[in-house]
C-alpha positions in Angstrom: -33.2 146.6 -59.8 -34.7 146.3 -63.3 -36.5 143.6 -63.5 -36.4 141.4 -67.3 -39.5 140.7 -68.7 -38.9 136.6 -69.2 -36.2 134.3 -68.4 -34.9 133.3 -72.4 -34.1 135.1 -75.6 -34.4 133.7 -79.0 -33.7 136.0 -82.1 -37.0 137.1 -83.9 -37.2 136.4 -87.5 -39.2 139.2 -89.7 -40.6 137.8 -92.8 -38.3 139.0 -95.1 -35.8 137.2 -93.2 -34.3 134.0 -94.7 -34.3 132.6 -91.3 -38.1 132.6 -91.4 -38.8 131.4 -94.8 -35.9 128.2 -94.3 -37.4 124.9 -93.7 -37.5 122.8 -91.3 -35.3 120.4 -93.4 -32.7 123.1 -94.2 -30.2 121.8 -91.8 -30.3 125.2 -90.3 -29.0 125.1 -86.7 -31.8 125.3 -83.7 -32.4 128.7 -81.9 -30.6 128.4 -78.6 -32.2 130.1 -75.7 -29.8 132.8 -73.9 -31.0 134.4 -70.6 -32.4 138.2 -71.4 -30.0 139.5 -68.4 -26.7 137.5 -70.4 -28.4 139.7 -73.5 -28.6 142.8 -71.6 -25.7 143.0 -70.2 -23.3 142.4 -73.5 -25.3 144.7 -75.1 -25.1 147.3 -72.1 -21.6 146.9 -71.8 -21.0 147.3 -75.7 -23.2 150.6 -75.1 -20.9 151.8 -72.2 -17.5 151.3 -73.7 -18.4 153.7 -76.9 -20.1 156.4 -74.6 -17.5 156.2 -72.0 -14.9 157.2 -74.7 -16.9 160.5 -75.7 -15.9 161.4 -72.2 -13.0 159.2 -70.9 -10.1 161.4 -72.2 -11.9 164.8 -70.9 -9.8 164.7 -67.7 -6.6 163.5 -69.3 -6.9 166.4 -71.9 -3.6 168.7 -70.2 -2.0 165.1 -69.9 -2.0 164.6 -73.8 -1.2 168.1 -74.5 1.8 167.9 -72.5 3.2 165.1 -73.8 2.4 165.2 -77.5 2.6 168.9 -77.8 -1.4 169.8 -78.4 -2.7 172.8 -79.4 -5.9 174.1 -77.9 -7.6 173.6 -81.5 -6.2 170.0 -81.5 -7.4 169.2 -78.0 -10.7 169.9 -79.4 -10.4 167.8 -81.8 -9.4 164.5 -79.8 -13.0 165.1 -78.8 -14.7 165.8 -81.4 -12.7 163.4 -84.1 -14.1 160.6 -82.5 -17.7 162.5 -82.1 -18.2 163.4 -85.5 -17.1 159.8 -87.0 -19.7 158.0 -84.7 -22.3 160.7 -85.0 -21.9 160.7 -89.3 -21.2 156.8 -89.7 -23.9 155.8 -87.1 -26.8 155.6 -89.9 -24.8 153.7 -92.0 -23.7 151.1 -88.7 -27.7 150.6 -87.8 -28.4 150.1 -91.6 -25.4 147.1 -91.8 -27.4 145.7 -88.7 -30.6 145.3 -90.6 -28.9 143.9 -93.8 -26.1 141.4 -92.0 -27.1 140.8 -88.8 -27.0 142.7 -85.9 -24.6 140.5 -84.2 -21.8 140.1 -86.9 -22.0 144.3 -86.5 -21.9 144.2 -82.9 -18.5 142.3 -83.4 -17.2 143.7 -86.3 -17.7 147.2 -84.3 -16.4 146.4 -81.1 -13.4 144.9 -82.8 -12.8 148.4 -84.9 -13.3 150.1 -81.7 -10.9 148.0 -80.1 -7.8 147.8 -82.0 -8.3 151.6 -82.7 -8.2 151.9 -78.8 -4.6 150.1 -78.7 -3.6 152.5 -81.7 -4.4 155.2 -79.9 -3.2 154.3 -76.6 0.4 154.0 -78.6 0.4 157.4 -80.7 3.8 159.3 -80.8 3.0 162.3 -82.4 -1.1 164.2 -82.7 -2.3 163.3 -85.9 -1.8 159.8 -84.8 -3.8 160.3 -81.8 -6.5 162.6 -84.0 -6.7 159.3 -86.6 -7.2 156.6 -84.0 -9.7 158.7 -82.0 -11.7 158.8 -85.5 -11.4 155.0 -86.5 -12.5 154.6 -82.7 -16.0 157.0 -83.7 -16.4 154.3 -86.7 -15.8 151.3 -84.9 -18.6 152.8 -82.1 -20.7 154.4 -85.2 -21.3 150.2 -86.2 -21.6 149.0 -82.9 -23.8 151.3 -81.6 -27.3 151.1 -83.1 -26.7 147.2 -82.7 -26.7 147.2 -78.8 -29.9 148.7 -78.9 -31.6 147.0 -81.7 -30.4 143.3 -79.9 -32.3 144.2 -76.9 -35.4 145.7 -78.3 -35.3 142.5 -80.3 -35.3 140.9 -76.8 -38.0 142.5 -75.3 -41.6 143.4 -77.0 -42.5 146.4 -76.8 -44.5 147.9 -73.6 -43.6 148.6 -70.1 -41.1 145.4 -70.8 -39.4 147.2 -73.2 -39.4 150.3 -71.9 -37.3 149.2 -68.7 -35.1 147.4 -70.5 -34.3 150.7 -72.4 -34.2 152.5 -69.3 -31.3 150.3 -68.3 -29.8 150.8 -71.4 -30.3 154.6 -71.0 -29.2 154.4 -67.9 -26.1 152.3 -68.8 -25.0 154.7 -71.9 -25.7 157.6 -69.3 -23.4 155.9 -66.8 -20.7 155.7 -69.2 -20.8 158.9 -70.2 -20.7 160.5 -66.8 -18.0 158.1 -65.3 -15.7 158.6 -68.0 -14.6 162.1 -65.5 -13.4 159.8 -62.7 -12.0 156.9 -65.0 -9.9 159.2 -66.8 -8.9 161.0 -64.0 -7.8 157.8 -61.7 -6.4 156.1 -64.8 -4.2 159.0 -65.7 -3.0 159.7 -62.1 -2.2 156.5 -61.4 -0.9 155.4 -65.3 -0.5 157.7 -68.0 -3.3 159.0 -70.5 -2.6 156.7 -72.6 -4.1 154.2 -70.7 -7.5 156.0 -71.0 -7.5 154.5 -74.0 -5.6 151.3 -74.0 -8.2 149.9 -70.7 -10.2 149.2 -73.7 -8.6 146.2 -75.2 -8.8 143.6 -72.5 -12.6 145.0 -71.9 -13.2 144.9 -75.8 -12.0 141.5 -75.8 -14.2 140.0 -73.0 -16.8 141.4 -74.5 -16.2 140.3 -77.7 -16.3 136.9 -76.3 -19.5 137.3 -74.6 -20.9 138.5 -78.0 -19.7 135.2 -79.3 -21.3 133.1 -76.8 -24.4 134.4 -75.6 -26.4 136.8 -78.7 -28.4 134.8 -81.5 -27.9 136.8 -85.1 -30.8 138.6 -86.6 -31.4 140.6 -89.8 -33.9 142.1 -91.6 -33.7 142.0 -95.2 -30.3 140.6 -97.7 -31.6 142.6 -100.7 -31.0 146.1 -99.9 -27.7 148.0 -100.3 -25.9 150.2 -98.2 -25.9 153.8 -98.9 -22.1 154.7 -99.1 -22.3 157.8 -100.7 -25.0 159.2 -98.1 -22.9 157.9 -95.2 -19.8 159.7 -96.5 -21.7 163.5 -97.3 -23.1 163.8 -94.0 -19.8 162.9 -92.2 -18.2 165.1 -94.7 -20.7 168.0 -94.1 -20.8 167.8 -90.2 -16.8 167.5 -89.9 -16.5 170.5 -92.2 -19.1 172.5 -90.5 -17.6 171.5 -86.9 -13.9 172.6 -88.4 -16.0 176.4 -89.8 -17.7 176.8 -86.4 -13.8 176.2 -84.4 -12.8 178.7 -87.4 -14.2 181.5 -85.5 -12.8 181.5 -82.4 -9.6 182.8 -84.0 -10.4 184.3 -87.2 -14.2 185.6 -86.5 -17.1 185.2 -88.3 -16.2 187.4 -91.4 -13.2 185.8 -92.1 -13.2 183.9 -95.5 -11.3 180.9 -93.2 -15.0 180.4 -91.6 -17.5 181.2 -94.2 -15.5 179.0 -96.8 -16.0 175.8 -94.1 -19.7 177.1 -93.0 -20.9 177.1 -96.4 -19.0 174.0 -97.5 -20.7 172.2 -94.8 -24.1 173.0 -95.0 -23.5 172.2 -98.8 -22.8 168.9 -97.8 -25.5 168.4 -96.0 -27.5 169.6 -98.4 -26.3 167.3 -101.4 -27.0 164.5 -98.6 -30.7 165.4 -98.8 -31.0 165.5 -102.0 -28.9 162.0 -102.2 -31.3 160.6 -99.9 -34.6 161.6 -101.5 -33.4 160.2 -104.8 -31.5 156.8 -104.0 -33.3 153.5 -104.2 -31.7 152.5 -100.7 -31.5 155.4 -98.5 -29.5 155.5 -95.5 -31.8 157.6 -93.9 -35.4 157.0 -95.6 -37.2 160.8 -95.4 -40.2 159.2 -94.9 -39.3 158.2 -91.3 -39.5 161.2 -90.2 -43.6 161.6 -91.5 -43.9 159.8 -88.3 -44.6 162.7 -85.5 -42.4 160.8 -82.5 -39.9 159.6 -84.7 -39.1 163.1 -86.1 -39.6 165.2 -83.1 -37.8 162.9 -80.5 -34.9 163.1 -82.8 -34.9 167.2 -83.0 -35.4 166.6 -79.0 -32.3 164.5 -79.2 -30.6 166.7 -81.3 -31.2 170.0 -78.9 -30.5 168.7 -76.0 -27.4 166.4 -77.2 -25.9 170.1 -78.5 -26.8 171.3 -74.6 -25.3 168.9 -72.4 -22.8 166.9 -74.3 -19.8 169.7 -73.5 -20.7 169.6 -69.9 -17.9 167.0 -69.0 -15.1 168.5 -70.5 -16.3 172.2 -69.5 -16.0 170.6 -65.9 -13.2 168.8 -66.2 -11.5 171.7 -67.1 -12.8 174.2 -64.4 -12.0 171.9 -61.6 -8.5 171.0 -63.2 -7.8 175.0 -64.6 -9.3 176.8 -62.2 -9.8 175.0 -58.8 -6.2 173.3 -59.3 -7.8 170.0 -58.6 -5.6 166.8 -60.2 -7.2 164.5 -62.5 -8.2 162.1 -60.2 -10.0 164.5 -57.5 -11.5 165.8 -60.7 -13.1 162.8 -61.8 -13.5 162.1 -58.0 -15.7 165.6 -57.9 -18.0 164.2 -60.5 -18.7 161.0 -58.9 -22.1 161.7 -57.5 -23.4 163.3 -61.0 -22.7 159.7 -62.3 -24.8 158.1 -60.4 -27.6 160.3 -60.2 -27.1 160.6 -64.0 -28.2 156.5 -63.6 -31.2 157.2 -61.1 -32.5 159.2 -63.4 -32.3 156.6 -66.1 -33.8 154.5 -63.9 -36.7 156.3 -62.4 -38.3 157.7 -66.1 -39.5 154.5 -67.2 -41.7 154.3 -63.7 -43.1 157.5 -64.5 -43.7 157.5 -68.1 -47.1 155.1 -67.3 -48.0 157.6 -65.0 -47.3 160.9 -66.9 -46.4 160.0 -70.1 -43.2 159.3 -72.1 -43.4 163.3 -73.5 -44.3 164.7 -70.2 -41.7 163.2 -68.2 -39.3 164.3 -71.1 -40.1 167.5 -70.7 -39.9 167.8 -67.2 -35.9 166.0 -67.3 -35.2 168.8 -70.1 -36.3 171.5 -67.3 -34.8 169.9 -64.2 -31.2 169.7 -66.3 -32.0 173.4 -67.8 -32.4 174.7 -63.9 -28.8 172.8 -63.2 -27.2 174.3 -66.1 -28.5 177.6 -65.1 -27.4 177.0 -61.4 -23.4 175.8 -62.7 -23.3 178.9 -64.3 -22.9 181.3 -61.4 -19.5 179.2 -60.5 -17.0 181.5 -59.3 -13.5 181.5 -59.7 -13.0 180.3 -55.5 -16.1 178.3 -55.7 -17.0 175.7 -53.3 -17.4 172.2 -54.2 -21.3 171.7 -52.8 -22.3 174.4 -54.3 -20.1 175.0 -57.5 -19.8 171.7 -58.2 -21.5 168.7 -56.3 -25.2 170.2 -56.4 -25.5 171.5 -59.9 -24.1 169.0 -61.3 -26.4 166.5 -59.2 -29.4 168.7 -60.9 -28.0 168.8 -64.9 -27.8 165.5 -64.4 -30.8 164.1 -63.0 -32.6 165.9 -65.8 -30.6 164.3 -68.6 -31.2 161.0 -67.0 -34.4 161.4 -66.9 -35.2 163.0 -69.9 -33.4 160.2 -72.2 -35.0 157.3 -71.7 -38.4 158.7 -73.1 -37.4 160.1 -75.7 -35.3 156.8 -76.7 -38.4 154.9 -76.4 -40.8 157.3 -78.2 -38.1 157.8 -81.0 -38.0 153.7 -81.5 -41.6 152.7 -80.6 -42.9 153.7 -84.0 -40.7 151.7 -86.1 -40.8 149.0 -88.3 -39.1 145.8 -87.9 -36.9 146.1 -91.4 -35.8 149.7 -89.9 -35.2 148.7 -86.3 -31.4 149.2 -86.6 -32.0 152.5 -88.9 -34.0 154.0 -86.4 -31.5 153.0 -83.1 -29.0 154.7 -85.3 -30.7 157.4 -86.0 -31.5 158.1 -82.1 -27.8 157.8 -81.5 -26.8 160.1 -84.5 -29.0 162.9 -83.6 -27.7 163.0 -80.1 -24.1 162.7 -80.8 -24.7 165.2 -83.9 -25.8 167.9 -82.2 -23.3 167.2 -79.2 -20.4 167.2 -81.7 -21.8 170.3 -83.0 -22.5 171.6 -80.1 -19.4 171.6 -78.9 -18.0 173.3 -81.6 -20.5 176.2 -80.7 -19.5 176.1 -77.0 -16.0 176.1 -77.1 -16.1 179.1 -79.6 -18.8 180.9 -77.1 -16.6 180.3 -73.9 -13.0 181.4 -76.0 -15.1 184.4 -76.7 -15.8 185.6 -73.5 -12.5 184.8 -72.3 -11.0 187.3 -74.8 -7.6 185.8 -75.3 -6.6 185.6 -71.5 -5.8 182.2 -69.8 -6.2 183.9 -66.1 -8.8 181.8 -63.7 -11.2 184.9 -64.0 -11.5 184.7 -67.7 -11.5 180.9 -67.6 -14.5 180.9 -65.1 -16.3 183.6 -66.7 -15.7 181.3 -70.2 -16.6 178.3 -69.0 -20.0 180.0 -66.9 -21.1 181.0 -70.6 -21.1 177.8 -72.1 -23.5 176.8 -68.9 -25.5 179.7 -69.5 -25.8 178.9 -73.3 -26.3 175.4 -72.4 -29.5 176.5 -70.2 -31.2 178.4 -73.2 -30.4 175.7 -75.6 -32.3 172.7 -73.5 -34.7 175.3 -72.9 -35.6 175.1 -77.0 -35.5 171.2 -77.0 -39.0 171.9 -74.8 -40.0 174.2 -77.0 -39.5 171.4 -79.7 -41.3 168.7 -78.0 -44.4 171.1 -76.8 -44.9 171.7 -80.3 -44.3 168.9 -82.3 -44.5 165.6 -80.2 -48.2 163.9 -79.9 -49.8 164.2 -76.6 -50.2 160.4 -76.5 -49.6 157.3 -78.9 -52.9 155.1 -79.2 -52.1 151.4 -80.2 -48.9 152.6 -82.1 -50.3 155.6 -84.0 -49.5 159.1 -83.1 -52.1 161.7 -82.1 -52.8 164.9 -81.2 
């Protein structure tokens, strides 16, 4: 067990804040003291809920096809709707923090998320399910970066901090990986659409826990939110997602997919130039002059596009290949889920010992040696060894492997641009997971060649893991090169 690093929590007050410029005589209420583990765990569980649905409707995927009529295009999109929207509005959510309090955004998310859960859980027809699951990515995009920035708040920074993100890691890790086996039992047992209506009674007791037990903090009332900025690189990353999905069907030639491609990057591009030119940036380039801050984000970025198809890709080879139902499915991935937590768990022990980029690099390996092993599945494959033990492998890496680069990717920031740079962490691992996708899905259709047999699903589905492999395998590449060797009193060096 993690262990907190004191007993009480009152909110810190930077000194732009009003809070620590009022007088004593202001009438302003006393800071109440909350217990670090009530802290913890409601921004933990706030954490789990919006991973957990990046991964929760993976296994009940043929479920919603069947009954609303899905095509294969559109089943992509249930997962990458809500991606995209939390991966592009994320910035924008840990910027909110910062300017009105990190615990009126914790709510005001986590009540977005929620009644988008209940609309989505109710959707007749696909475009309703495709518009909930995207108001569901904006609701998570604003609670998000608040989770974390309320318990780095709790917690100074050192070996403290960096177990409390572990169990945060491992928390967000957790959801992501039992999302398989709550899908899978809640869709045997209900419907799929109670995949995403489980969220409203959660969302609400945690809601009510927000109420009660987190203090509100802020850094700074004078600065503006950077609407514009927020809605380009959503813009750009949907419509390069939609160019990359383009070329499954029509190649890479065809006007349908350079027309998107280019839009896309153009996008992206005008969000640059947005950002280097606006007063109030919603994603200040000068963050990224710090070495950890910049290259634990490409790290994120990398291995977020590696591993973040991994559920779905094995959701569907035990579901269209191995026959299994949705609930042995989600059943089958059990063991990854928890050693997807131990991992989470174990890297902020080691990162004294070996250091936060060291023990990064070696999770990146470990998980790039499971990818490699899952993608030698076979279309009769055993469970231990098609399954069970590569999946225990990918997954230990990725556990162990986030929780550095978390820390290293935060540790370096200012107060003002605590909730910016949460955000950011978030956005460049659901970023290049969204994207990521994108590229998989086309890669695996590719080598399937148009056939739905279990042959070309396996040998589809192996080439995504392959690709996977190679990708991570850059994300090293990225941090040999770039990250510092070791961080001396909060300064980067070589």
């Amino acid at each position: 067990m993690v262990q907190t690093p004191s007993t009480t929590y009152s909110a810190p007050s930077s000194p732009s804040s009003p809070a620590s410029s009022a007088p004593p005589s202001s009438g302003a209420a006393p800071k109440r003291s909350v217990p670090v583990w009530a802290v913890l765990l409601t921004a933990c569980a706030g954490q789990f809920l919006v991973v957990l649905d990046v991964s929760v409707v993976n296994t009940a995927l043929p479920s919603m096809r069947s009954d609303l009529g899905m095509s294969a295009v559109g089943l992509q999109w249930v997962v990458n709707a809500y991606s995209i929207a939390f991966a592009g509005f994320m910035l924008l959510g840990g910027r909110a923090g910062d300017l009105f309090g990190r615990k009126r955004m914790f709510l005001v998310g986590l009540g977005l998320f929620t009644a988008a859960s209940l609309g989505g859980g109710l959707a007749q027809a696909e475009w309703q399910l495709l518009v909930a699951r995207a108001v569901q990515g904006l609701g998570a995009a604003v609670l998000a970066p608040s989770t974390l920035t309320i318990l780095t708040s709790a917690v100074p920074e050192g070996p403290a901090r960096a177990r409390a993100i572990g169990v945060w890691s491992a928390v967000g890790a957790g959801g992501g990986a039992a999302g398989g086996l709550v899908g899978g039992v809640l869709t045997d047992l209900l419907s799929w659409r109670w995949v995403l209506l489980i969220n409203v009674p959660v969302g609400a007791l945690v809601i009510v826990a927000g109420l009660a037990w987190l203090t509100e903090s802020k850094a700074d009332r004078t600065r503006r939110l950077d609407v514009p900025g927020a809605v380009l690189v959503t813009a750009g990353l949907a419509t390069l997602a939609y160019g990359i999905v383009q070329t499954e069907e029509k190649g890479w030639t065809a006007a349908a997919t350079l027309v998107p491609l280019a839009a896309g990057l153009a996008l992206l591009a005008a969000f640059l130039v947005v950002e280097s030119r606006t007063k109030a940036p919603l994603m200040p380039l000068k963050l990224f002059k710090v070495r950890t801050v910049s290259a634990a984000n490409a790290a994120m970025f990398v291995c977020g596009g590696g591993m973040f198809a991994m559920w779905m890709f094995m959701t569907l080879y035990t579901q269209n290949v191995l026959g299994y139902s949705p609930m042995k499915a989600g059943l089958a991935l059990m063991p990854s889920s928890l050693t997807v937590v131990l991992g989470s768990m174990l890297a902020p022990r080691l990162m004294p010992v070996l250091g936060p980029k060291n023990v990064s690099v070696l999770g990146i390996l470990v998980a790039s040696a499971g990818f490699g092993w899952q993608s030698t599945m076979t279309v009769d494959g055993a469970y231990v060894t098609s399954i069970l033990l590569p999946g225990i492998v990918m997954m230990f890496g990725a556990g162990l492997a986030t929780t550095p680069l978390a820390s290293l990717a935060t540790s370096g920031a200012q107060p003002g641009d605590a909730g910016l740079v949460s955000g950011l962490v978030n956005t460049s691992r659901t970023m290049g997971g969204a994207l990521g996708l994108a590229v998989l899905s086309t890669v695996a259709a590719a080598q399937m060649h148009g056939s739905t047999s279990p042959q070309a699903l396996t040998d589809g589905y192996a080439m995504a893991f392959r690709t996977s492999g190679f990708i991570l395998l850059a994300g090293v590449v990225v941090l040999l090169l770039w990250m510092p060797g070791r961080r001396v009193r909060g300064q980067d060096t070589d």
